[in-house]
C-alpha positions in Angstrom: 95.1 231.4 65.5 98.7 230.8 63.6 101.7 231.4 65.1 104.8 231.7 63.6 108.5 230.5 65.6 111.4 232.3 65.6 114.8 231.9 66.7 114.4 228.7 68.2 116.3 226.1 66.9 115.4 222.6 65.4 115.6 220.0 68.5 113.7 219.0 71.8 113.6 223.5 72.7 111.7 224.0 69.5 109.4 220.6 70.1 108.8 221.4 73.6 107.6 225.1 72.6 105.2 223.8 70.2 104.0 221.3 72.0 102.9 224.3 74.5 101.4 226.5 72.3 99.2 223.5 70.4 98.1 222.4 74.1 95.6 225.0 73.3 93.0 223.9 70.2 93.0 227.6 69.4 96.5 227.8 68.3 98.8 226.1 65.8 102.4 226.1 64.9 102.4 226.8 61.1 105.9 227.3 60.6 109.0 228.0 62.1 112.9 229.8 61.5 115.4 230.3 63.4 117.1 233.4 60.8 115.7 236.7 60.5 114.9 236.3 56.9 114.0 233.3 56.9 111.7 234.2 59.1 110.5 237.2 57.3 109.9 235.2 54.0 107.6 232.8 56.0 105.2 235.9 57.7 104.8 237.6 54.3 104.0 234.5 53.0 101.6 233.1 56.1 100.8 236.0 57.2 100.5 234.5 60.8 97.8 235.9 63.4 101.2 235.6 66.1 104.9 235.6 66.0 106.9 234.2 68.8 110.3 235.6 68.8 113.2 233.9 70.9 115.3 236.7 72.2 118.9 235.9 74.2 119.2 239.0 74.9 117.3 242.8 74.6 115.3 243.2 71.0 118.0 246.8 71.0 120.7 244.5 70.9 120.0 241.9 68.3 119.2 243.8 64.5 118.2 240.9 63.7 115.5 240.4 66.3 114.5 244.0 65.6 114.3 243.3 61.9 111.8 240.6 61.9 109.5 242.3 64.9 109.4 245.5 62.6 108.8 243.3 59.6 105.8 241.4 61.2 104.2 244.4 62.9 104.3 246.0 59.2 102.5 243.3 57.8 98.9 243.8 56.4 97.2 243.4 59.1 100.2 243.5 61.7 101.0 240.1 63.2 100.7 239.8 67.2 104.0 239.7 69.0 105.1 237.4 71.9 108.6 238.4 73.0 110.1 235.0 74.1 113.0 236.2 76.6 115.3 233.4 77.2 116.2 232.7 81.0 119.3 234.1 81.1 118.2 237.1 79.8 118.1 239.8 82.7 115.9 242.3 80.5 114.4 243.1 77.5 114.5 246.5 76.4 111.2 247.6 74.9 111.9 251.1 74.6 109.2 252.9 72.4 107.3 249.6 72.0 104.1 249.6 72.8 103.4 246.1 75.2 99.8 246.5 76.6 98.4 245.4 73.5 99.8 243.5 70.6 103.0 243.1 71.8 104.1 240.9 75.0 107.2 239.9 76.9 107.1 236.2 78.3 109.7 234.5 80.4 111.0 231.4 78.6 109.8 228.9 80.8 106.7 230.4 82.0 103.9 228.7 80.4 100.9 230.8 82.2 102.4 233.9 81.1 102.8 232.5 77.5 99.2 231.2 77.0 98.0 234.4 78.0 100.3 236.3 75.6 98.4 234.0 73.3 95.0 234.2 74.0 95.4 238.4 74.8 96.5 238.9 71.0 94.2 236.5 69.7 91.0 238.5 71.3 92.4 241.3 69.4 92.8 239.4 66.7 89.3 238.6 66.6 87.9 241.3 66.1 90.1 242.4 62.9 92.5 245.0 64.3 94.6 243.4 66.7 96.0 247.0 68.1 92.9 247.5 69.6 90.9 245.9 72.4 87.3 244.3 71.6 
């Protein structure tokens, strides 16, 4: 499965994160941005299996955020989404989103809960519509 980084920046965060998603032989870090479009010009072009998007804060608050999860959802077929919540975020607002699916909210810092974000979407993924459950 691909996955695609955003809005992590270049340095030991961004290392560290990869380094926990390749652990996995299943999973590979083909690219990474840190802006939204940026970001967006990378997933049309890579069409990743999963995009892992940093959030400081909620994804209501940040248009940016919001911008690319809408733009990789719309994608043909719809990238999986891991929402990467940074510690000091008290709570991510997922109103109208739907999470027990394609879409997940992991702690930053919780590795457990990020590999299974992972491997969730990339059963879905498997079998060729990754809103739906094998």
């Amino acid at each position: 499965m691909t996955v695609l980084v955003v809005g992590v920046p270049e340095g030991e965060e961004l290392e560290l994160l990869q380094s926990r998603i390749q652990r996995n032989p299943h999973f590979r870090v083909i690219s990474h941005a840190h802006g939204s479009e940026v970001a967006l010009a990378h997933a049309r072009v890579l069409l990743p299996d999963i995009t892992l998007l940093s959030l400081a804060g909620g994804l209501g608050d940040d248009a940016a955020a919001r911008a690319v999860f809408d733009g990789v959802r719309a994608l043909d077929p719809p990238s999986g989404v891991v929402l990467h919540a940074r510690a000091t975020a008290a709570h991510v607002a997922l109103t109208g989103l739907a999470v027990d699916g394609a879409v997940h909210v992991v702690r930053a810092g919780d590795e457990e809960g990020l590999m299974r974000a992972l491997r969730t979407i990339g059963l879905r993924r498997s079998t060729c519509d990754p809103d739906e459950m094998p």
